[in-house]
N, C-alpha and C positions, 0 to 999 in steps of 0.2 A: 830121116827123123825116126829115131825108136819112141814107143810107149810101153813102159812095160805094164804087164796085167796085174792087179792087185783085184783084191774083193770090192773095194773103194771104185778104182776106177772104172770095172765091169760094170756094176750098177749107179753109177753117173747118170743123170737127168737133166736136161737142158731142154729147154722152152723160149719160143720169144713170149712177150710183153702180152698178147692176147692169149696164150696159154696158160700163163700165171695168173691172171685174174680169172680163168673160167675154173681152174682147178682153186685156187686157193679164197675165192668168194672174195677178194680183197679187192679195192678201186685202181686204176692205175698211179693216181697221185697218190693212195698209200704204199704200192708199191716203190716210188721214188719213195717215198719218206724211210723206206724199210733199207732201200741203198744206199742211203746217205748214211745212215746208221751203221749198218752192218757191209764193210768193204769186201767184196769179192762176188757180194751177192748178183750184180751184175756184171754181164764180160761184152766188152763189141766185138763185133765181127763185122770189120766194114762200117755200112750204117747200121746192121742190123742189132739191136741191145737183143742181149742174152741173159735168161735168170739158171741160175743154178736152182731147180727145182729141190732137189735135196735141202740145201740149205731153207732155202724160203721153209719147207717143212720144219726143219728143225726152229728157223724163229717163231712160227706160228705154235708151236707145241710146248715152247718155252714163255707163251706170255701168257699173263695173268688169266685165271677163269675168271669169266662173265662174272658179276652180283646180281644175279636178277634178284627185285623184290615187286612183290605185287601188290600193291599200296588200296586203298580205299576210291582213291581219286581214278583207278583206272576200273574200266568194265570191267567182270565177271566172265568169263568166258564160257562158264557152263549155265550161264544165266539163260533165259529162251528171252530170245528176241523178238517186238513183238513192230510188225511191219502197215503202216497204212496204204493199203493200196490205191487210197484216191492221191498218194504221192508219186503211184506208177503208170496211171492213167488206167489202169483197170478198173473194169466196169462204168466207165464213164459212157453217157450215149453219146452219138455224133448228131450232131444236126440234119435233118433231112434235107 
């Protein structure tokens, strides 16, 4: 069996199933969701499933950016927060 070399297949990435979710922050069930989508995204070998990490990169960089918006309803994050420590049992005495 020949492979010839191209630029493509030199830099080829292949991962199983717990390597794409640690590189790509993505769940395993969205990873299925991403293969049922997108065909070739996974390969078997055996039992073992295969992500074509290239790809996986390229659908991630292909969807949509976030909307964050920071509403009224949600905290201030540069606000100071202010803590009751008789909620943390500090300073409380103990009984003798």
């Amino acid at each position: 069996m020949s492979v010839e070399h191209s630029p493509t297949r030199a830099h080829r990435r292949f991962g199983r199933i717990p390597v794409a979710t640690a590189e790509s922050g993505l769940s395993r069930s969205a990873l299925y969701g991403l293969a049922a989508r997108y065909k070739g995204l996974f390969k078997k070998a055996g039992s073992a499933t295969i992500v074509d990490l290239n790809m996986l990169v390229d659908i991630i960089a292909e969807l949509p950016d976030a909307d964050i918006n920071i509403g009224a309803s949600k905290p201030d994050p540069e606000a100071q927060i202010e803590i009751d420590v008789k909620d943390f049992g500090v300073g409380r005495s103990r009984a003798s």
